[in-house]
C-alpha positions as CSV (number, residue, x, y, z in Angstrom):
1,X,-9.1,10.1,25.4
2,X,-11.5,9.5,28.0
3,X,-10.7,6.4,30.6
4,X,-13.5,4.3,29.2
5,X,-12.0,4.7,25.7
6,X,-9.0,4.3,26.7
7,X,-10.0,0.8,28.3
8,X,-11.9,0.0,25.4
9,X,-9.2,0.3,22.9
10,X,-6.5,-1.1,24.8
11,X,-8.6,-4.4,25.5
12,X,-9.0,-3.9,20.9
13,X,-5.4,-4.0,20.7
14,X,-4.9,-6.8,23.0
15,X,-2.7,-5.0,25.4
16,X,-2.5,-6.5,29.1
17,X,-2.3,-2.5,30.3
18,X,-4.2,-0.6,32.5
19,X,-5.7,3.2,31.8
20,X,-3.2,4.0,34.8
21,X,-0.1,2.4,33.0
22,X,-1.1,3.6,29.5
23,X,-1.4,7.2,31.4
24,X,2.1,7.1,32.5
25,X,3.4,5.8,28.4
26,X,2.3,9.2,27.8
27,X,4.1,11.3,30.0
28,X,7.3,8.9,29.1
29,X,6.2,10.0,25.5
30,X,5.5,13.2,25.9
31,X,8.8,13.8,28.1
32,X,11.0,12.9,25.5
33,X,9.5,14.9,22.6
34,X,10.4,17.9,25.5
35,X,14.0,16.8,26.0
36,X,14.1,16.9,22.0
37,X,12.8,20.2,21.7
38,X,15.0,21.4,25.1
39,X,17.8,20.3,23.5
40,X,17.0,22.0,20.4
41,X,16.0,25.1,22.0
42,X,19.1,25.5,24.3
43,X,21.1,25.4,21.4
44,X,19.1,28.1,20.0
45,X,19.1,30.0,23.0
46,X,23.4,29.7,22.4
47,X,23.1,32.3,19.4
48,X,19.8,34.4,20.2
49,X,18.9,34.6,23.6
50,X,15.6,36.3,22.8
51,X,14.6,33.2,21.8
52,X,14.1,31.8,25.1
53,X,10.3,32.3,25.3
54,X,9.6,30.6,21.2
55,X,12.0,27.7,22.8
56,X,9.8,27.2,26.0
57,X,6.3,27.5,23.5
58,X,8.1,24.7,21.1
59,X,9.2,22.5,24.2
60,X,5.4,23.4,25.7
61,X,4.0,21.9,22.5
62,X,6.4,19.2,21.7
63,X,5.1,17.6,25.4
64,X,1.6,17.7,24.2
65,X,2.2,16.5,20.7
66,X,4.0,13.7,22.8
67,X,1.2,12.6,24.7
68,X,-1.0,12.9,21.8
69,X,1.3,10.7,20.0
70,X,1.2,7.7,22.2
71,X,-3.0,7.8,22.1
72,X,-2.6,7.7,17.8
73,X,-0.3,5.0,18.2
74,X,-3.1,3.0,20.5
75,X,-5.3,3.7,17.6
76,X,-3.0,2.6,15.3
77,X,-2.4,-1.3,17.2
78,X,-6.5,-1.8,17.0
79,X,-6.3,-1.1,13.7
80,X,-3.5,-3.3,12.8
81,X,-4.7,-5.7,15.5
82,X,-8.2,-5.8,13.8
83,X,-6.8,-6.4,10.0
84,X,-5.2,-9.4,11.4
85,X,-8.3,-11.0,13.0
86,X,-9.9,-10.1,10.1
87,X,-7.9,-11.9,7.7
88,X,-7.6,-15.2,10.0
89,X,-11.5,-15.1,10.5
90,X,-12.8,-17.6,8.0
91,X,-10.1,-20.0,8.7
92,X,-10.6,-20.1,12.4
93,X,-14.8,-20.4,11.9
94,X,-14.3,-22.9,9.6
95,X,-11.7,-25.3,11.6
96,X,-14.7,-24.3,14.7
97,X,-17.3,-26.1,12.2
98,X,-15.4,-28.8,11.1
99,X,-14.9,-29.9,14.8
100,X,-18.6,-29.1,15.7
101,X,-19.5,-31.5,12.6
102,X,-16.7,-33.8,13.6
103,X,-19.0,-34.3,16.8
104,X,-17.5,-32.0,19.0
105,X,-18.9,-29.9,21.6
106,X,-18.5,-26.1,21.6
107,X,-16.2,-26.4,24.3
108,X,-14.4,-28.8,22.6
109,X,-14.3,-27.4,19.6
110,X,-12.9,-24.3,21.1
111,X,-10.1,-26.1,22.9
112,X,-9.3,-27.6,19.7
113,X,-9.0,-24.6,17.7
114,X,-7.3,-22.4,19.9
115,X,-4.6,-25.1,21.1
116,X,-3.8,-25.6,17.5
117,X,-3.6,-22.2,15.8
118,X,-2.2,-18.8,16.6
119,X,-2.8,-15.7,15.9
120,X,-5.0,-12.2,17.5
121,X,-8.7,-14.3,17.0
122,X,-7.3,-17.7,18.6
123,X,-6.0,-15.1,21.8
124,X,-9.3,-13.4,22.0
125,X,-11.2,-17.3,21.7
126,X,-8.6,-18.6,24.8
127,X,-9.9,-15.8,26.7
128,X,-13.2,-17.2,26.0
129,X,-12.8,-20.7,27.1
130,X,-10.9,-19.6,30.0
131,X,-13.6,-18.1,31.0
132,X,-15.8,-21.1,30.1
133,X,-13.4,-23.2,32.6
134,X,-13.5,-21.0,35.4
135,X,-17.8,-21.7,35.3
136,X,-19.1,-19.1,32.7
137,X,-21.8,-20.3,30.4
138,X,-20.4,-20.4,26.8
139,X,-22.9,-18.1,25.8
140,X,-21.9,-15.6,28.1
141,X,-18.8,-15.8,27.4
142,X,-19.2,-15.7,23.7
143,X,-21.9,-12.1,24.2
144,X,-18.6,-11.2,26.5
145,X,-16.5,-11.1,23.1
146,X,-19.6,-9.5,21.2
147,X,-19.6,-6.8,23.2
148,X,-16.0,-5.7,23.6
149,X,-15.1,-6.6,19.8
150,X,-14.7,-3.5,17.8
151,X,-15.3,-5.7,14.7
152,X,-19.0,-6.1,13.7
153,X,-18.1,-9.7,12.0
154,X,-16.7,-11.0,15.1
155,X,-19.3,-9.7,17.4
156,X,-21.8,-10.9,14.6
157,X,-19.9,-14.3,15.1
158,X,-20.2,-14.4,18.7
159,X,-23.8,-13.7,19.4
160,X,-24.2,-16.1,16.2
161,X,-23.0,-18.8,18.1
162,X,-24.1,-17.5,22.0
163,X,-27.6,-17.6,20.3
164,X,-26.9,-21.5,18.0
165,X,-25.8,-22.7,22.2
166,X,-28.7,-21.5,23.6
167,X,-31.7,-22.7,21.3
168,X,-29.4,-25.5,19.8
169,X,-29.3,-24.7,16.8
170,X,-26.8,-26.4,14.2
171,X,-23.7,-24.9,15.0
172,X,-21.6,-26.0,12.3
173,X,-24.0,-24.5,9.8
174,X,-23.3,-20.7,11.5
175,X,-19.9,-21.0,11.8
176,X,-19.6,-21.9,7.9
177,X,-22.5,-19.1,6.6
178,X,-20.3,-16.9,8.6
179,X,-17.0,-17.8,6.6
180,X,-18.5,-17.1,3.9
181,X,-19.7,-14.1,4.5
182,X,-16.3,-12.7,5.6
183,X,-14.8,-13.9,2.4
184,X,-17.2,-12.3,0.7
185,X,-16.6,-8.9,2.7
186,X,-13.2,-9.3,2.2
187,X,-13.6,-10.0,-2.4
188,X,-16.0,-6.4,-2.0
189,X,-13.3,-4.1,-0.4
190,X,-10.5,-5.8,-2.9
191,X,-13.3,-4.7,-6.0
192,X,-13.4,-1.7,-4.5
193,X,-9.9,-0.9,-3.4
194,X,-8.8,-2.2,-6.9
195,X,-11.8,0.5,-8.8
196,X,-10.0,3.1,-6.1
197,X,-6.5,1.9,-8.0
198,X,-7.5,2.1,-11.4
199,X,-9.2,5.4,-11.1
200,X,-6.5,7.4,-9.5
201,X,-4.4,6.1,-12.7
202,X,-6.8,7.6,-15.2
């Protein structure tokens, strides 16, 4: 992949990694699908020396299928990365609301949260109050996390509440609306992983 989706993805996974150091993972990967295939080929080579040049095509290929193997697997951690914020969204909004309604500010609400739960959403939402410490209106912050979320809920979420901080709107009642409306994402593709079930058994 290209360096900016390379960035992209490995900021989605929530790997501290460069495009420099995931780079070099790929060599490392691709080297040792060679050494496999060397070794398979030199023993190859043992009985039929005329298959030197199909050995150096299969080690050739083995490097690049390597390489490509280590950019799936980045694909693969944002996609089980993203399940997981997915499925600790609604709890997380709706702990932010009850401390918004409890009187909290967003900043404190935020500190709240995050100091008392775990999880990929509560990581992402420290980065956002760290930034929020260092100066950085919340809003920005929270447009930050909207635009390098590969999840429409959470950047939905984000610019939700970048927006409620900004005109002053009720917080609380965003944070809850968009609970819900993850739950309710969340009941459609069970329905319709279920219907996907019960059809293939027909």
């Amino acid at each position: 992949g290209q360096a900016t989706s390379v960035r992209r993805r490995l900021a989605r996974a929530g790997l501290d990694k460069t495009v420099h150091e995931f780079r070099v993972e790929q060599v490392q990967w691709g080297l040792v699908a060679f050494s496999v295939a060397a070794a398979w080929g030199l023993l190859r080579t043992l009985g039929d020396p005329g298959a030197v040049v199909s050995s150096a095509l299969v080690c050739a290929i083995a490097f690049v299928v390597g390489v490509l193997g280590r950019d799936n697997h980045l694909s693969g951690q944002v996609r089980t990365r993203e399940r997981r914020i997915l499925a600790e969204f609604p709890t997380v909004a709706e702990l932010l609301a009850l401390a918004v309604a409890a009187g909290e500010s967003p900043v404190g609400a935020l500190d709240r949260v995050v100091s008392r739960s775990g999880g990929e959403l509560s990581a992402d939402l420290a980065r956002v109050l760290a930034q929020v410490r260092t100066g950085e209106p919340v809003g920005s912050a929270f447009d930050d996390l909207a635009a390098t979320s590969g999840l429409p809920l959470v950047s939905r979420f984000a610019q939700g509440i970048a927006t409620a901080v900004e005109r002053g709107t009720p917080l609380a009642d965003v944070l809850h609306a968009q609970a819900a409306d993850v739950r309710e994402a969340g009941r459609r593709e069970l329905i319709a992983v279920s219907y996907t079930h019960l059809r293939a058994h027909e």
